[in-house]
Structures are given as structure tokens and as C-alpha cells.
C-alpha positions as CSV (number, residue, x, y, z in Angstrom):
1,X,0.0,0.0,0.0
2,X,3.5,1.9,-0.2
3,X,2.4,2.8,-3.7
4,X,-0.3,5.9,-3.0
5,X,1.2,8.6,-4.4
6,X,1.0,11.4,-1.3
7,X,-0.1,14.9,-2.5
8,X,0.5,18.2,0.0
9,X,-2.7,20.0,1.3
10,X,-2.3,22.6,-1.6
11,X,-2.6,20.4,-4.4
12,X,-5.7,18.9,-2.9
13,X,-7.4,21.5,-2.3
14,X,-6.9,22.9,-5.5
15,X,-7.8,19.6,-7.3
16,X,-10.8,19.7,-5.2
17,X,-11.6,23.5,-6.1
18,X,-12.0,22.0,-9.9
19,X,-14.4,19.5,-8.9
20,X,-16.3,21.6,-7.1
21,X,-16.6,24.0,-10.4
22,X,-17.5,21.0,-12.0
23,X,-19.7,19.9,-10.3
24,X,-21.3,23.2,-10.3
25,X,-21.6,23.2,-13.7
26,X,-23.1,19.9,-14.3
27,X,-25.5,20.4,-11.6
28,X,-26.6,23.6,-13.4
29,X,-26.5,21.5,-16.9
30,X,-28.9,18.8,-14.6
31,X,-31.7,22.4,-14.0
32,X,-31.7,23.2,-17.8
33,X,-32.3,19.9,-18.7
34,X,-35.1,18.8,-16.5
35,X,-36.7,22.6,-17.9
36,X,-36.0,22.0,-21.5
37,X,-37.6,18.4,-20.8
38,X,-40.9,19.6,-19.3
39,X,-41.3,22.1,-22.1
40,X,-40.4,19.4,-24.8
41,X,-42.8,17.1,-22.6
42,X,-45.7,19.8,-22.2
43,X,-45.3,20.8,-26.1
44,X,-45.8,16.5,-26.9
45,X,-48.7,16.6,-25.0
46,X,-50.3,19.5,-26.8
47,X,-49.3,18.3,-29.9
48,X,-51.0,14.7,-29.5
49,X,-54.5,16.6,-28.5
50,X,-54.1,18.6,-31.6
51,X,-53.5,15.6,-33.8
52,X,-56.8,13.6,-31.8
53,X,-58.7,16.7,-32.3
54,X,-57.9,16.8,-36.3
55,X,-58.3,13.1,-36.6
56,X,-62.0,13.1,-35.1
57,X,-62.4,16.5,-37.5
58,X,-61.5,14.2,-40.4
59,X,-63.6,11.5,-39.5
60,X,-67.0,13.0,-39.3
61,X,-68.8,13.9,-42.7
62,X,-72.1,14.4,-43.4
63,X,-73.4,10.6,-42.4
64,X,-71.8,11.0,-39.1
65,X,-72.6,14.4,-38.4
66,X,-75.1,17.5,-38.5
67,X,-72.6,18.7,-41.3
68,X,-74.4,18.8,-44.8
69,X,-73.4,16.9,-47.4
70,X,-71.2,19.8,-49.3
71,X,-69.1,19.8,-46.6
72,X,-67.5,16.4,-47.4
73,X,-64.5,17.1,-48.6
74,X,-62.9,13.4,-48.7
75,X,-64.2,10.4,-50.2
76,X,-66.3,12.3,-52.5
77,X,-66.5,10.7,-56.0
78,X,-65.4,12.7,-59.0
79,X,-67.6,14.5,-61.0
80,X,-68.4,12.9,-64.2
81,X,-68.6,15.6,-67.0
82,X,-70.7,15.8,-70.3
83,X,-68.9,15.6,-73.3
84,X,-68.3,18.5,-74.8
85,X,-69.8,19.9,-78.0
86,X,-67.1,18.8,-79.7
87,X,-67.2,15.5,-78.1
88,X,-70.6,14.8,-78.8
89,X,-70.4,15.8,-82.7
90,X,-67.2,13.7,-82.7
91,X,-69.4,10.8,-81.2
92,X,-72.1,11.7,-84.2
93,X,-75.0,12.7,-81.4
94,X,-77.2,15.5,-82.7
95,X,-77.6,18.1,-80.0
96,X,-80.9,18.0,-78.3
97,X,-82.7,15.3,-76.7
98,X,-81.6,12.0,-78.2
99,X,-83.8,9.3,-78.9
100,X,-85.5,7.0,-76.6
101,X,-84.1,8.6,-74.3
């Protein structure tokens, strides 16, 4: 147990001054952490209400709602369009009612 190197007062003290600073500083790093995790935590749960809020919003249409039926806005087939003039010439349909129709 010869082999513990024996330091004077001075340098422990001084090598114990550093730890103390640093010890300082990483309880200080600990504060800023634990702050930027409740606002990190806080802004989660705000976010997830959001999201549960906008995924009830996209589930309700006019079946499932009081909403009328314009206000669908998904799942709403396309429109199918009439030919155009052109279209119906280039199909050889007179314009006007068409018979037996």
C-alpha cells in the first residue's frame, strides 16, 4: 500500500476547487435539462391533443354528423362531365334530346 502517491494539502485543495466547479456546472447542466424536458414534454402533449382533435375533425362527414353533405370534402367521388360539343359531334350525337331517351 506503499504505492499511494502522497499529494501536500495545496494540491488537494486545489484539485478539489476543480471539482467543485465542476460539479457546479453539471449540476446547473442537470436544471436546464429537466426545464427543457418539461417544455419538450408539455409541447408532446399539446401536440397529441391537436392531432386527436384533427383526426376526429377528419372522420366525421355528413353521415356522421349535423354537417351537410357539401361539406364532405374526402371520399367524394369525382364529377363525371358531359362531353363536350365537340365531343358529342365527334361521337355523331345531334344536339338536343336523343332518342329513346
Amino acid at each position: 500500500m506503499e504505492h499511494i502517491q502522497k499529494r501536500s494539502q495545496s494540491e488537494l485543495e486545489a484539485e478539489n476547487e476543480v471539482l467543485r466547479g465542476e460539479n457546479e456546472r453539471l449540476s446547473h447542466e442537470i436544471v436546464q435539462l429537466h426545464e427543457r424536458n418539461n417544455s419538450l414534454t408539455a409541447k408532446i402533449e399539446m401536440l397529441t391533443r391537436k392531432i386527436t382533435e384533427l383526426e376526429k375533425k377528419l372522420g366525421q362527414n355528413s353521415s356522421n354528423s349535423s354537417l351537410p353533405p357539401s361539406s364532405d370534402l374526402f371520399g367524394r367521388k369525382a364529377k363525371t362531365n358531359s362531353p363536350s360539343r365537340k365531343e358529342r359531334r365527334a361521337m355523331e350525337r345531334k344536339p338536343g334530346k336523343q332518342p329513346g331517351s
